[in-house]
PALUM-610048 format. One record per residue (C-alpha): y, x, z; residue in three letters; residue number from 0. Coordinates in steps of 0.1 Angstrom, whole numbers, plus 2048, in hexadecimal, padded with zeros to 3 digits. Each point is the difference from the previous one (the first is absolute). Example, Ala and Ser with C-alpha at 12.3 -4.5 7.8 and 13.67 -1.06 7.14 Angstrom:
{site {7D3; 87B; 84E}; "ala"; 0};
{site {822; 80E; 7F9}; "ser"; 1};
This chain:
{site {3DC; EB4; B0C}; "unk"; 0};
{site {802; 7EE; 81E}; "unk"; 1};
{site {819; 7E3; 80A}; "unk"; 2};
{site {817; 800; 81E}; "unk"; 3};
{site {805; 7DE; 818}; "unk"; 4};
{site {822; 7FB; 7EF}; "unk"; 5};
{site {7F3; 7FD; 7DE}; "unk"; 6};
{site {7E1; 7EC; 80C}; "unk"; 7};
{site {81A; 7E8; 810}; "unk"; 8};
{site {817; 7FE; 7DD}; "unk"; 9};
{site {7E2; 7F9; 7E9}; "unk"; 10};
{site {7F2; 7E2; 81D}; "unk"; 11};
{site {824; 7F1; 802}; "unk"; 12};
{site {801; 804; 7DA}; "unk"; 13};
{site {7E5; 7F0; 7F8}; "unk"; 14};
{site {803; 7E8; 820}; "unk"; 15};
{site {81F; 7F4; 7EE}; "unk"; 16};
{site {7F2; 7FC; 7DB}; "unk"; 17};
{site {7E7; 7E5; 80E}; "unk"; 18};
{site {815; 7F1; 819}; "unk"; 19};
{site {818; 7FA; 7E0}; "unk"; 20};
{site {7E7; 7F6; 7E9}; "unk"; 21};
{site {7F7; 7EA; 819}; "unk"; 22};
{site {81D; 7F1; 810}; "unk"; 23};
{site {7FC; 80A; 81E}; "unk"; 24};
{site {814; 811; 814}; "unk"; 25};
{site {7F3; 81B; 81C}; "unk"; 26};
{site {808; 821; 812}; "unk"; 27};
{site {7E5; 818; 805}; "unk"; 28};
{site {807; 811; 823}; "unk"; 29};
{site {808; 824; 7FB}; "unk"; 30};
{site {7E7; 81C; 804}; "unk"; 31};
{site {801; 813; 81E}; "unk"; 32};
{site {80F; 823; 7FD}; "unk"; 33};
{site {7F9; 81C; 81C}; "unk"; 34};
{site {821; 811; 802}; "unk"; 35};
{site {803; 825; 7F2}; "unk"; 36};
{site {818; 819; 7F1}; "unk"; 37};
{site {7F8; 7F2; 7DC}; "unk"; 38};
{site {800; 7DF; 808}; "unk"; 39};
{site {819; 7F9; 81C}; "unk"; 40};
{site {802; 7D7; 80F}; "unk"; 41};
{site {819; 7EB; 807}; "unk"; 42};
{site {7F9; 7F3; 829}; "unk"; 43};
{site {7FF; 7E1; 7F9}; "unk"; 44};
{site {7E8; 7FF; 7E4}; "unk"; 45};
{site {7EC; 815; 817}; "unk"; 46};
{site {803; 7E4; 81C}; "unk"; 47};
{site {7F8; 7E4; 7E8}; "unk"; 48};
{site {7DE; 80D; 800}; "unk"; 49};
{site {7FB; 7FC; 826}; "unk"; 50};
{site {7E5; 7E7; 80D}; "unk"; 51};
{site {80C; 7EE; 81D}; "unk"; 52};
{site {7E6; 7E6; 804}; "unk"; 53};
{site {7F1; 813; 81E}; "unk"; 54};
{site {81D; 7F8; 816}; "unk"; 55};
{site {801; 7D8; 7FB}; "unk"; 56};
{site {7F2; 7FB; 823}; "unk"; 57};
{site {81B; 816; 811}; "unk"; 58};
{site {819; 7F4; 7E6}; "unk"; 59};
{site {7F9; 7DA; 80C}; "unk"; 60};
{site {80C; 805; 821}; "unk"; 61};
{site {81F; 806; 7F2}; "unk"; 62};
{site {7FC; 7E7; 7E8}; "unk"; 63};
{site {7EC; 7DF; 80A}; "unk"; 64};
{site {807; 7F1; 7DA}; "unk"; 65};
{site {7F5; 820; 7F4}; "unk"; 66};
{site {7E9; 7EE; 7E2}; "unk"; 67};
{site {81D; 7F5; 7F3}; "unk"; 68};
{site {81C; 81E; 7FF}; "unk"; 69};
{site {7E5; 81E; 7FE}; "unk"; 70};
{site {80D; 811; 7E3}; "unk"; 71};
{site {826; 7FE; 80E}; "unk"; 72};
{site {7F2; 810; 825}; "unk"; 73};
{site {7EE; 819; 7E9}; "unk"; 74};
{site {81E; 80A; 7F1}; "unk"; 75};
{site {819; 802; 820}; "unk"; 76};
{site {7DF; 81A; 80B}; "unk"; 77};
{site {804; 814; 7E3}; "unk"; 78};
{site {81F; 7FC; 802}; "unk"; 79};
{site {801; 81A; 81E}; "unk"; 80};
{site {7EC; 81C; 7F4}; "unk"; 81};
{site {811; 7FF; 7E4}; "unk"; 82};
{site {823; 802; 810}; "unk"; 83};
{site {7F0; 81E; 817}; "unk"; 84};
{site {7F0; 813; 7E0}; "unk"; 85};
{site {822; 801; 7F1}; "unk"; 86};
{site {813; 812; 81D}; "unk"; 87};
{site {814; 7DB; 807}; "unk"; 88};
{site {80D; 7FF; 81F}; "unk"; 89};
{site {812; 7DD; 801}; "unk"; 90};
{site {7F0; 7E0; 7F8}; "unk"; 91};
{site {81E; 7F5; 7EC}; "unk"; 92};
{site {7FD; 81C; 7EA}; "unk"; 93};
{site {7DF; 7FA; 7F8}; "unk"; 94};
{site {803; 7D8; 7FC}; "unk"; 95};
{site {81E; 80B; 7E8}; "unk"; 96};
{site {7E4; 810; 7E9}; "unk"; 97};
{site {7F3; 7E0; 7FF}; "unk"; 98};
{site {81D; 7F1; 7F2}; "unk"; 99};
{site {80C; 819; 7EA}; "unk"; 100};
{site {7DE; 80A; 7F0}; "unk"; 101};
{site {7E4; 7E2; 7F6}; "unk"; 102};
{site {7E9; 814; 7FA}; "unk"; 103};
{site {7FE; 813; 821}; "unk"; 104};
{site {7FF; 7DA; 810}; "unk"; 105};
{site {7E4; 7F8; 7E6}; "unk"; 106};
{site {7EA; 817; 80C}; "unk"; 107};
{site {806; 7FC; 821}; "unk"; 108};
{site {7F1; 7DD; 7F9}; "unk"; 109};
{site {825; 7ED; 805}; "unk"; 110};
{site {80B; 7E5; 7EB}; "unk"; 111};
{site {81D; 815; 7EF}; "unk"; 112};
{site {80E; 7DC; 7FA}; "unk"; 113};
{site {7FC; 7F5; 823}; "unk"; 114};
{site {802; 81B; 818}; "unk"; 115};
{site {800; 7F8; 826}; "unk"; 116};
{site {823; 804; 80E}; "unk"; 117};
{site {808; 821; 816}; "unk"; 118};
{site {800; 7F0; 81C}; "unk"; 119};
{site {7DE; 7F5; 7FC}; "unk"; 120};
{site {7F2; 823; 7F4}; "unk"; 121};
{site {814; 810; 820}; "unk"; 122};
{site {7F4; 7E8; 81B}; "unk"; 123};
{site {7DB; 808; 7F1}; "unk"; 124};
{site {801; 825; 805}; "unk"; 125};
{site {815; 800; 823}; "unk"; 126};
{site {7EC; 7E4; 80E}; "unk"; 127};
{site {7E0; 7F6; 7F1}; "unk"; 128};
{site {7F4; 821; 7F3}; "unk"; 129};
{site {80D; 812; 81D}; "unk"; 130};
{site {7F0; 7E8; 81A}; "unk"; 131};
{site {7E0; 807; 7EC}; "unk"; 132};
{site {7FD; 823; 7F3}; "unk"; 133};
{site {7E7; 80B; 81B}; "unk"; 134};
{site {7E5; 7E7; 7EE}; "unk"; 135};
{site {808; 807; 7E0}; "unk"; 136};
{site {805; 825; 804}; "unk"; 137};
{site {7DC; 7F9; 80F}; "unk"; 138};
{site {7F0; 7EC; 7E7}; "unk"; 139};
{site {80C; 811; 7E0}; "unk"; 140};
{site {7EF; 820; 814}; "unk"; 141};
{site {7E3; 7EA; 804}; "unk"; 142};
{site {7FE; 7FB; 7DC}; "unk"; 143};
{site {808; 825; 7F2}; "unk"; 144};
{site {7DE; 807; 816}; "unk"; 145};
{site {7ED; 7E7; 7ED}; "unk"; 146};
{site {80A; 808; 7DC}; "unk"; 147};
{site {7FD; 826; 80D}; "unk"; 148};
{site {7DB; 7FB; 80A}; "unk"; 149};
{site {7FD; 7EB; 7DE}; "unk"; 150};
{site {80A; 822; 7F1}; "unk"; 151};
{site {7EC; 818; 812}; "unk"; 152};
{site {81A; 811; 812}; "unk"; 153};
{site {803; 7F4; 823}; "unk"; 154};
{site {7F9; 81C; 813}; "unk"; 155};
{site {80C; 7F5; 820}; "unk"; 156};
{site {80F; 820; 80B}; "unk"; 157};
{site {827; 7FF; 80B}; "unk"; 158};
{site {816; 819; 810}; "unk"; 159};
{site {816; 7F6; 81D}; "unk"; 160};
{site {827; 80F; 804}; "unk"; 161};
{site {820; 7EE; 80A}; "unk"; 162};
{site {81F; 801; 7E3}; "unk"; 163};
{site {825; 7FB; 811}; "unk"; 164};
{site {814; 7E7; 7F7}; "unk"; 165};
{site {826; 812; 7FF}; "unk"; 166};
{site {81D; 7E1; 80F}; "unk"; 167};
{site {81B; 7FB; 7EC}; "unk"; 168};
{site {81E; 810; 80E}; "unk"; 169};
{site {80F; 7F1; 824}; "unk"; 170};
{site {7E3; 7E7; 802}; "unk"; 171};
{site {800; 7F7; 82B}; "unk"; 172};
{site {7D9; 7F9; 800}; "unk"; 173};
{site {7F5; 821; 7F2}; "unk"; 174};
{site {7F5; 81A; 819}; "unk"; 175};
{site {807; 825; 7FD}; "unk"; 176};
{site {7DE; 816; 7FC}; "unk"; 177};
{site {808; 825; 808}; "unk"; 178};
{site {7DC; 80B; 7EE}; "unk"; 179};
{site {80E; 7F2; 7DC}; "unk"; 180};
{site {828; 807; 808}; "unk"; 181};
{site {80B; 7DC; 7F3}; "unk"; 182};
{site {7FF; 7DA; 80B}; "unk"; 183};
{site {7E9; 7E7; 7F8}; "unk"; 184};
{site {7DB; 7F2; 801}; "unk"; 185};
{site {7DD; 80A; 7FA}; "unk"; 186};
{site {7E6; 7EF; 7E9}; "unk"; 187};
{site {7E0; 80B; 80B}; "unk"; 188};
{site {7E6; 7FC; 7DE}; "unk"; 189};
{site {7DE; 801; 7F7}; "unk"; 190};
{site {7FC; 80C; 7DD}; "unk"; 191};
{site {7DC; 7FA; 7EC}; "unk"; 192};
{site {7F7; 822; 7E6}; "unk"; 193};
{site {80A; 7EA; 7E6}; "unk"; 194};
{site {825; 7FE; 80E}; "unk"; 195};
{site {7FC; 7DF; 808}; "unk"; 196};
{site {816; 7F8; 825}; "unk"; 197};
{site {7E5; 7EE; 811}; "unk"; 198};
{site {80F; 7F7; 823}; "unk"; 199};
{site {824; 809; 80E}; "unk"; 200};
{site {80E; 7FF; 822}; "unk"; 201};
{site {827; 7FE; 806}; "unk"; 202};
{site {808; 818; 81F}; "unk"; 203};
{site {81F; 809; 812}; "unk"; 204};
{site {80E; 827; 7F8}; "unk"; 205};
{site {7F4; 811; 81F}; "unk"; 206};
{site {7DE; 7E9; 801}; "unk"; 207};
{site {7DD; 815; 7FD}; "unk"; 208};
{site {7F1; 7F5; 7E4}; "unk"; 209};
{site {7DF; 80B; 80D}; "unk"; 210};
{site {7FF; 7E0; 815}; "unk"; 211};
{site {7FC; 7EC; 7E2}; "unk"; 212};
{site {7E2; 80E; 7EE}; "unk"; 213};
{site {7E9; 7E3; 812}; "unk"; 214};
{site {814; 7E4; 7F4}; "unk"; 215};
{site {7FB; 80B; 7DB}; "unk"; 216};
{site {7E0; 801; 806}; "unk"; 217};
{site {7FB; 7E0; 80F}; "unk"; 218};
{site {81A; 7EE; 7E7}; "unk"; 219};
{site {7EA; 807; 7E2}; "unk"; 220};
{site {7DD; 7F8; 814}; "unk"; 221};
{site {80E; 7DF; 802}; "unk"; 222};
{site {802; 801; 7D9}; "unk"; 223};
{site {7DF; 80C; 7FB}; "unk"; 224};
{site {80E; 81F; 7F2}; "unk"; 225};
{site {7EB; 81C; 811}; "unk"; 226};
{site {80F; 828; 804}; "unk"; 227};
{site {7EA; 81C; 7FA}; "unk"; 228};
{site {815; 81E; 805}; "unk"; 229};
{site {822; 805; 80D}; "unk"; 230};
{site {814; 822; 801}; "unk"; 231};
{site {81E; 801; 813}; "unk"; 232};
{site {817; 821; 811}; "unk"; 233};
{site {7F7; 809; 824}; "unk"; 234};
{site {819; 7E8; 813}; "unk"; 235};
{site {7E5; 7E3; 7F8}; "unk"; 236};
{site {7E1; 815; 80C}; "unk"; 237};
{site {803; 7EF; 824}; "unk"; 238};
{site {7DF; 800; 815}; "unk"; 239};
{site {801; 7DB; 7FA}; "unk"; 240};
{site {807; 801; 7D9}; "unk"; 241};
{site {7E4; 81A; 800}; "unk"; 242};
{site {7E8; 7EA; 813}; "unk"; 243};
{site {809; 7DB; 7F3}; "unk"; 244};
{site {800; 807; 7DC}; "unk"; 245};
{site {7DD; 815; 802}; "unk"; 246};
{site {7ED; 7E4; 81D}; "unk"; 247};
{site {812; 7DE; 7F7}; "unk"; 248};
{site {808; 805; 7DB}; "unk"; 249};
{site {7E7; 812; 7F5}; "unk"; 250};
{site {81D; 81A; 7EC}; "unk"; 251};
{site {7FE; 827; 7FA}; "unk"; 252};
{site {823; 80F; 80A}; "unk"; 253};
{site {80B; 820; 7F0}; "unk"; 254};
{site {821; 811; 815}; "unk"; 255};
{site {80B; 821; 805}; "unk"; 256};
{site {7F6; 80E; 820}; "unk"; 257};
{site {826; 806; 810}; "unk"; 258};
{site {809; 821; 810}; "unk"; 259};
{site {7FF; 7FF; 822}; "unk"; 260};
{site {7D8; 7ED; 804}; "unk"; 261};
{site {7E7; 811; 814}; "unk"; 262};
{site {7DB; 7F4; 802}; "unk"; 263};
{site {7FF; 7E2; 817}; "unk"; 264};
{site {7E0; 806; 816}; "unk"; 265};
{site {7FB; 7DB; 806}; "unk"; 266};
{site {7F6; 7F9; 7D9}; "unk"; 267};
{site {7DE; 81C; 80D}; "unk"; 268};
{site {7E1; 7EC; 7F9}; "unk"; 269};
{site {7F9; 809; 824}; "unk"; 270};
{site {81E; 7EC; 810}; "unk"; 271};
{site {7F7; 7E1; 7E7}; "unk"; 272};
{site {7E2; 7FE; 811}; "unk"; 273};
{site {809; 805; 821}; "unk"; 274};
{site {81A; 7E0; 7F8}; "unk"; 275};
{site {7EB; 7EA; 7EF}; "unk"; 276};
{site {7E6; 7FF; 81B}; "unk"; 277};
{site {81A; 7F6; 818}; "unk"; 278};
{site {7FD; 7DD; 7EF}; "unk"; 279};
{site {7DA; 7FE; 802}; "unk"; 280};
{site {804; 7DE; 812}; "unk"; 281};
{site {816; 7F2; 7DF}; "unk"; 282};
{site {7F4; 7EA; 7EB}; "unk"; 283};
{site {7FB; 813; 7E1}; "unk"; 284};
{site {7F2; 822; 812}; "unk"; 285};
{site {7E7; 810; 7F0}; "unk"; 286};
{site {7EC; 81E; 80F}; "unk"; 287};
{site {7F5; 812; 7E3}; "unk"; 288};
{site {818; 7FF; 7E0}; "unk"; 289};
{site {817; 80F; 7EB}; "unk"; 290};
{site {81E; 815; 806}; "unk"; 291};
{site {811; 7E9; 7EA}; "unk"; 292};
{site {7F3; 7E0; 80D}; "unk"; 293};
{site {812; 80E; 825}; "unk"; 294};
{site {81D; 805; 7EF}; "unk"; 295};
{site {805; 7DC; 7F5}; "unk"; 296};
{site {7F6; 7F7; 822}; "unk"; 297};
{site {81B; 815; 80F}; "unk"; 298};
{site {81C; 7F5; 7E8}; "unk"; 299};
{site {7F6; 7DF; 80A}; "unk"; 300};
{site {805; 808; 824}; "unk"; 301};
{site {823; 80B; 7F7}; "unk"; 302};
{site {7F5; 826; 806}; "unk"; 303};
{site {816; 80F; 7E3}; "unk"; 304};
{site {807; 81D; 80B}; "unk"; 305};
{site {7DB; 80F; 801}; "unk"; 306};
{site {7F6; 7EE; 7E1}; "unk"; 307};
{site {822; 80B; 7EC}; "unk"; 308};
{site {7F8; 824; 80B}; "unk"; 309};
{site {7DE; 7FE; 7F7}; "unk"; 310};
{site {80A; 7FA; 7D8}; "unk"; 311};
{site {821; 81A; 809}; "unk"; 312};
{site {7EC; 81A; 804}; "unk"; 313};
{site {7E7; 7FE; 7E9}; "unk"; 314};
{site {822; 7F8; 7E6}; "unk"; 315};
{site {80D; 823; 80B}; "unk"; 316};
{site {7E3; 817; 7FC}; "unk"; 317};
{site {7FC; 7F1; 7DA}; "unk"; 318};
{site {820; 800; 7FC}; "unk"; 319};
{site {7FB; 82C; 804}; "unk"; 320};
{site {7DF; 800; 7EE}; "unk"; 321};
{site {802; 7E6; 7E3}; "unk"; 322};
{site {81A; 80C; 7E7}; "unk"; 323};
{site {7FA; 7E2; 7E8}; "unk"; 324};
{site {80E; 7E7; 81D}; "unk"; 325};
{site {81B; 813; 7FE}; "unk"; 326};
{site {80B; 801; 7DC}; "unk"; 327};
{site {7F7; 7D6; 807}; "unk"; 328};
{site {816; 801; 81A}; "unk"; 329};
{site {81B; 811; 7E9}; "unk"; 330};
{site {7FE; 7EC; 7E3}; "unk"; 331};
{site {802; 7DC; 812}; "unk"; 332};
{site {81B; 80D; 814}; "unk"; 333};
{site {814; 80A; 7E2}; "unk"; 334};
{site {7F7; 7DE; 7F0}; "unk"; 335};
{site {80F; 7F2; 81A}; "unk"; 336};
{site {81E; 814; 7F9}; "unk"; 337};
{site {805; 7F4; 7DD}; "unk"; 338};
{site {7FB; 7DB; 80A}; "unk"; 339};
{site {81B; 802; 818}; "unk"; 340};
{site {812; 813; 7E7}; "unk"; 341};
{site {7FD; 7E7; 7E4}; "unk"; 342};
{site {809; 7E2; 819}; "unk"; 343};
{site {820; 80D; 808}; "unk"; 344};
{site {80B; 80A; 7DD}; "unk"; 345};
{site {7F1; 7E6; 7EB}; "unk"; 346};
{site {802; 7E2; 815}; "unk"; 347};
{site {81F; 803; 80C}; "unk"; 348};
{site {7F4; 7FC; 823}; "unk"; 349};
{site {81C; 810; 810}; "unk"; 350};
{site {81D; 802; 7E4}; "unk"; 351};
{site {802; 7DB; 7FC}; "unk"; 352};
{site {801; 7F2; 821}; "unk"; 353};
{site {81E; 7E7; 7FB}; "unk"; 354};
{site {807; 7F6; 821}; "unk"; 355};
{site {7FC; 80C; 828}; "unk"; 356};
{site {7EB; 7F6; 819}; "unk"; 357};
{site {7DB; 806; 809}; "unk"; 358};
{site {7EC; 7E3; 7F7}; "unk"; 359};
{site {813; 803; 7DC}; "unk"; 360};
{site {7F7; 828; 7FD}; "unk"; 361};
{site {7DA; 7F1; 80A}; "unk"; 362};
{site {800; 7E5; 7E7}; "unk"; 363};
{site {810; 815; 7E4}; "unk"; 364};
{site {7E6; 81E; 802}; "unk"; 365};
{site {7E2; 7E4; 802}; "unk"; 366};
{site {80D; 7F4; 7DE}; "unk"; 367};
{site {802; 821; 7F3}; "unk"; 368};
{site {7D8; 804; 80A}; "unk"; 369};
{site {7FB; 7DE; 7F0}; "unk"; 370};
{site {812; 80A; 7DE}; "unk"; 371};
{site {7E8; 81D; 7FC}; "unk"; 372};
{site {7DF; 7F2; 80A}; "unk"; 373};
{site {809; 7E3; 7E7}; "unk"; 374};
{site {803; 819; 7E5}; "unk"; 375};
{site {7DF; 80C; 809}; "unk"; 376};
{site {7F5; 7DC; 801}; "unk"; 377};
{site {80E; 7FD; 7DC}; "unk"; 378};
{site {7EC; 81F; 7F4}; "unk"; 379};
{site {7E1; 7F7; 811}; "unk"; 380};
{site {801; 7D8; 7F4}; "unk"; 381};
{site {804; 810; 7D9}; "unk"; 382};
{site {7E7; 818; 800}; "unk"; 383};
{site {810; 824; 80D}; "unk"; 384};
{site {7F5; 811; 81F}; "unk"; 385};
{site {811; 81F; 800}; "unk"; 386};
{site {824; 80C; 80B}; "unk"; 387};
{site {801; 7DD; 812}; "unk"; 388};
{site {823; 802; 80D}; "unk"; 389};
{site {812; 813; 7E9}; "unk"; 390};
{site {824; 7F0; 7F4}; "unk"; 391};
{site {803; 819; 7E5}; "unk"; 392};
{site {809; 7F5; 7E2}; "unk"; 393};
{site {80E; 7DB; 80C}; "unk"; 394};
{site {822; 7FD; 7F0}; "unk"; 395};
């Protein structure tokens, strides 16, 4: 018959506190960590207490020049914010009055439950440090989910690319009207990884086109050392620049729907690269005999997009008709996708909890709300569980 983590746990705390008695000495074992399920449903906090934070100390320190000596309290005031977002809080006051009110919530937050930092302190950390800072945290806990993935064999390294609105609270001024989605409010333009993890986002007016974004995604995670693969997006982002920069300057297969309405674009004919190309025979660079794809580079590098983004087009299209597997792909990802979005908005209370107007809160808000669930994945991943990375199921 074999034993469950609970009962491990009872017998080591048992048997923990037999010697510790016998002893004299008095210690706390740290709990075990429990993936959440039906059967065995956690408490957030416990959840959170099992959250590594050691990673951010460099990010943390700008914030804090004494950091040495208050770590554990910063460490809190972090967790302190996912957890207030994983419980569907929308006012910081409600969530410090957990503190207050329940010891062992502010326990395993990692507070003193005997000395907790006034309000005023928690508030001004979350509406001015944290806020002023999200962008490198969001960026270095992503940095980090990479790492233990890769640790774990399952960085693959493929994202899909879609924009999730972000719906104003009623009357807010800065809010724009979009007449494609029928309501007011923002964008967040996202870059999810196969494991559901939100790699890169990319805060957008309404009415903005989100396919003018795709590059600085790119480039935001190159600068991390965090290489792309694959990325599948909807036809809007399937410019003749996208097509062209992520193949010739990233090095990136792009999967995309061929929109109705494309014809075949003669200047992507082998014929017509050639003809280009040797235009620039007195470039440095030029080559007389080599490949077509060695011209393409070339080209993208003299800024001709058009020719080399029809070039990949059109080959795009004609497998698009004959390769029915691409197309299932192309399906799956897409409905992925879907689900992610899905999730975000009902699980995360990206738009239900927005507590106050005003863009740059909506912005900083929805960021948090990406942080929350990459840190639960970062929770999973730091105690050994790789799959269902972002679910909150089961966190009570």
């Amino acid at each position: 018959m074999g034993w469950d983590e609970i009962e491990i746990e009872r017998l080591i705390k048992s048997n923990r506190n037999f010697l510790d008695k016998e002893i004299g000495r008095k210690y706390e074992l740290p709990p075990l960590f429990i993936n959440p399920t039906e059967e065995i449903p956690v408490e957030t906090s416990e959840f959170l207490s099992h959250l590594n934070l050691g990673f951010l100390d460099l990010v943390l320190k700008e914030m804090f020049p004494r950091l040495e000596r208050i770590k554990k309290g910063v460490y809190a005031r972090v967790k302190f914010v996912v957890f207030m977002k994983l419980s569907n809080i929308k006012y910081i006051a409600d969530a410090y009055r957990k503190l207050i009110t329940n010891k062992e919530i502010a326990q395993n937050l990692g507070f003193n439950p005997s000395n907790l930092p006034s309000y005023e302190t928690i508030r001004y950390f979350v509406n001015n440090l944290l806020q002023n800072k999200i962008d490198e945290v969001f960026y270095a806990v992503v940095k980090e989910l990479e790492k233990q993935l890769k640790r774990k064999g399952k960085w693959t390294g493929e994202v899909v690319e879609d924009a999730t609105v972000i719906t104003a609270r009623r009357m807010d001024k800065e809010a724009k009207y979009s007449g494609y989605y029928k309501t007011y409010g923002w964008k967040k333009d996202l870059l999810i990884e196969s494991n559901g993890i939100f790699l890169s986002y990319k805060d957008l007016e309404i009415n903005d086109d989100e396919g003018r974004y795709m590059e600085s995604h790119l480039k935001k995670l190159n600068q991390l050392s965090i290489f792309i693969t694959h990325i599948t997006t909807d036809g809007k982002y399937a410019t003749y620049y996208n097509i062209a920069m992520t193949k010739c300057h990233y090095n990136v297969e792009f999967l995309y729907k061929p929109q109705k309405g494309w014809t075949y674009n003669k200047k992507g004919e082998e014929r017509d690269i050639k003809e280009r190309y040797s235009r620039y025979w007195k470039e440095k660079g030029f080559k007389a005999n080599t490949s077509i794809d060695y011209k393409l580079k070339f080209l993208y590098n003299k800024e001709e997009y058009e020719i080399v983004g029809a070039y990949h087009r059109n080959k795009g299209m004609d497998e698009w008709k004959e390769n029915d597997n691409l197309r299932k792909r192309y399906a799956k990802e897409r409905n992925s996708n879907e689900g992610f979005n899905s999730y975000l908005k009902n699980h995360a209370g990206f738009e239900t909890n927005l507590s106050r107007r005003g863009k740059r809160y909506a912005f900083f808000h929805t960021t948090l709300c990406l942080l929350a669930l990459n840190l639960v994945a970062l929770i999973r991943l730091q105690n050994g569980v790789a799959d269902n990375l972002i679910s909150v199921a089961y966190l009570t």
